[in-house]
C-alpha positions in Angstrom: 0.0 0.0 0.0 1.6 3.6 -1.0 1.0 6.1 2.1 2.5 9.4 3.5 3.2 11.0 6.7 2.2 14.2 6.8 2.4 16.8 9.6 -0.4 18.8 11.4 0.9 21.6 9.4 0.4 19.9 5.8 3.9 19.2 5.1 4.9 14.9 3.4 7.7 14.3 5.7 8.1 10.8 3.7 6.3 9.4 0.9 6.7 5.1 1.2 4.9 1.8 1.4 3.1 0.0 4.5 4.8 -3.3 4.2 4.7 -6.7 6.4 7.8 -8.4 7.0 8.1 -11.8 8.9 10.8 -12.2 11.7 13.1 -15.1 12.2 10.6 -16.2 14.7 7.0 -16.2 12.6 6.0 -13.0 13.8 4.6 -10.4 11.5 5.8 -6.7 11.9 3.9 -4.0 10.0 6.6 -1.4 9.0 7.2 1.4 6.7 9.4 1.4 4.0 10.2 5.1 2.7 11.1 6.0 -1.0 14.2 7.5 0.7 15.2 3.9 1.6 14.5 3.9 5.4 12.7 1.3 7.3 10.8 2.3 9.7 9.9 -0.7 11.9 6.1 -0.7 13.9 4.9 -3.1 16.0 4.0 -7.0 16.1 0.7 -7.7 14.7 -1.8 -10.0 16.6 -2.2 -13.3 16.0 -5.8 -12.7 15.1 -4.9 -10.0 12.3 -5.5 -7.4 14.4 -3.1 -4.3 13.8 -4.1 -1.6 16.6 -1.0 -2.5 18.7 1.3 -2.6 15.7 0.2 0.4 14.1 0.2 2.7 17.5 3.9 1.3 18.0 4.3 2.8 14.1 3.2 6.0 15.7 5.5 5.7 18.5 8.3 5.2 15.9 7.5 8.2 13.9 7.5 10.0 16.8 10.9 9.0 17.7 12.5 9.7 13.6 10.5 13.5 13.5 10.4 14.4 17.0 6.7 15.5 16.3 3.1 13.9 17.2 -0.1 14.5 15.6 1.3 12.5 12.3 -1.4 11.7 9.4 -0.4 8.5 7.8 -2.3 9.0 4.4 -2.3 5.4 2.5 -3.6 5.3 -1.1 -5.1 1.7 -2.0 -5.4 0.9 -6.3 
């Protein structure tokens, strides 16, 4: 899926793709991958599919690379 961040003030801090990678262990981890080539990692997705906790821990992470809350993550399905 092609998304971007945006800020509360309207600026695209990244342009990327919500993508799902598997861990050595089985686990699935919803992450972003920029255009800019950074890999932003979120959180474990539930065993029942459900992505609230991986997508706030997304959140958290964007927090942590832009120092900023209140993030839109726009995504653009086709």
């Amino acid at each position: 899926m092609r998304c971007m961040v945006v800020s509360r003030a309207g600026q695209v801090l990244a342009r990327g793709s919500l993508v799902i990678h598997k861990s050595d262990s089985g686990e699935l981890r919803l992450d972003l991958q920029t255009d800019g080539g950074r890999l932003i990692p979120g959180g474990i997705i539930d065993d029942d599919g459900d992505m609230t906790s991986a997508s706030r821990e997304l959140f958290n992470q964007f927090f942590a690379v832009w120092g900023m809350s209140n993030l839109t993550l726009t995504v653009n399905i086709k």
